[in-house]
C-alpha positions in Angstrom: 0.0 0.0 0.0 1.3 3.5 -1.0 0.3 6.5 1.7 -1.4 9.2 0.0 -3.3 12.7 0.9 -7.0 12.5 -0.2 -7.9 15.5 -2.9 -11.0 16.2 -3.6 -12.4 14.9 -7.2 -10.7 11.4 -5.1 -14.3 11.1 -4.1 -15.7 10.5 -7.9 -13.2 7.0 -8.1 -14.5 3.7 -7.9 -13.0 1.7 -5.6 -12.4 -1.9 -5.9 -10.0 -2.9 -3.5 -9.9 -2.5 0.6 -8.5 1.0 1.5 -8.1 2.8 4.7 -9.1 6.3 5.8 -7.7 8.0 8.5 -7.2 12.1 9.3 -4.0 12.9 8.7 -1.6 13.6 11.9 1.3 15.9 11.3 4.0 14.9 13.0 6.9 12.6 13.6 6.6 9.1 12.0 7.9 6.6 14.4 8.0 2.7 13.3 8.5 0.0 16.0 9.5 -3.5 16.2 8.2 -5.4 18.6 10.2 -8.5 18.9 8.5 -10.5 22.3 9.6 -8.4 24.8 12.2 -6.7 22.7 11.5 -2.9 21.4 13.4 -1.1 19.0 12.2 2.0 17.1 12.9 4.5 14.0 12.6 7.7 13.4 11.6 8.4 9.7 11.4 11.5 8.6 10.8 13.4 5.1 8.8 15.9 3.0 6.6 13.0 1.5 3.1 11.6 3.5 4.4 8.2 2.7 8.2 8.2 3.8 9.1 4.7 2.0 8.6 6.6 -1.4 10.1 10.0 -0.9 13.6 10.6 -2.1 15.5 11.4 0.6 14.1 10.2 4.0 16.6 10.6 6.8 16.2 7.3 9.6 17.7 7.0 13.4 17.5 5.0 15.9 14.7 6.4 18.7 14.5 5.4 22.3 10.7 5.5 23.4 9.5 6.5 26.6 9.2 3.4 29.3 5.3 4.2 29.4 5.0 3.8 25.3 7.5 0.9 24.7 5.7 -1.2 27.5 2.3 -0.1 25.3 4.0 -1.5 22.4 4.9 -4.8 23.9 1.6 -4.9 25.3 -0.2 -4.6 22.2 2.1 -7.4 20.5 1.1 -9.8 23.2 -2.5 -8.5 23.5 -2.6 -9.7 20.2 -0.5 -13.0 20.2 2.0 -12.1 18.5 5.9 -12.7 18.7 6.9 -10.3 16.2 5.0 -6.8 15.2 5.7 -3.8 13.3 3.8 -0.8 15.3 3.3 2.9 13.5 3.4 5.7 15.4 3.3 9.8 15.1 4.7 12.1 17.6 2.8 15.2 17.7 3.7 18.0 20.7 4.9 15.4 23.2 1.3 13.0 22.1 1.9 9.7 20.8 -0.6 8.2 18.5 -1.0 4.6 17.3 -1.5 4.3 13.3 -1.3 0.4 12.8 -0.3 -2.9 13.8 1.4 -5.1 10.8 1.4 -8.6 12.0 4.0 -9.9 9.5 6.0 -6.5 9.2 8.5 -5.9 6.6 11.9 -4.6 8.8 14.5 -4.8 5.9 14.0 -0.5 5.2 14.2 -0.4 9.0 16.7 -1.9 9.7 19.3 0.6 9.8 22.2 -0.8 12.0 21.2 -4.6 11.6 19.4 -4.5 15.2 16.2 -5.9 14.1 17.6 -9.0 12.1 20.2 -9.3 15.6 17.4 -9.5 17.6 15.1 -12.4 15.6 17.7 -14.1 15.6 18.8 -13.9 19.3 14.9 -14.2 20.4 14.7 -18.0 17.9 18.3 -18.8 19.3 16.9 -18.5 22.8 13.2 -20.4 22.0 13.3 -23.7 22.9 12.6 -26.2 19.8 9.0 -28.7 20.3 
């Protein structure tokens, strides 16, 4: 799925697949791995609504408040998951909670190789059935 704004004559299209609307939040875009109990986050910022697509998109490592990583592994276990890819905006000090991708994609993410580290420590560490 590509991120876009919706302009007005949008409203004449037909639409034949599943879309999401949602008012747009200007802020920082934040994406977080959840990886069990394991939380590592990115800062992503650029001109474009959709950062993946924009030409230049500048990416670092964030460290999340206690209170909103705990959220985030909360939310990956609420759901039963092991590993999640949560999207976030910053706005004034406010942290709000786009999606949850159940089988994220972490390759753009993974700037310094932490994600990939960490799957691999966490199925290292599970014990085999």
């Amino acid at each position: 799925s590509i991120v876009r704004n919706l302009m007005p004559n949008d409203r004449q299209r037909w639409i034949t697949e599943p879309v999401l609307f949602q008012t747009q939040i200007i802020g920082e875009n934040i994406r977080v791995h959840v990886i069990d109990d394991f939380v590592i986050a990115c800062l992503c910022r650029s001109e474009n609504v959709d950062y993946r697509y924009a030409q230049e998109t500048e990416m670092r490592r964030v460290e999340l408040p206690l209170l909103i990583a705990n959220e985030c592994i909360e939310i990956n276990r609420q759901l039963g998951l092991i590993f999640t890819g949560i999207d976030l905006i910053l706005r004034d000090n406010t942290y709000y909670l786009l999606e949850v991708n159940p089988a994220p994609g972490y390759a753009y993410f993974d700037i310094d190789g932490t994600v990939s580290r960490q799957l691999m420590d966490y199925f290292a560490r599970k014990p085999k059935h």
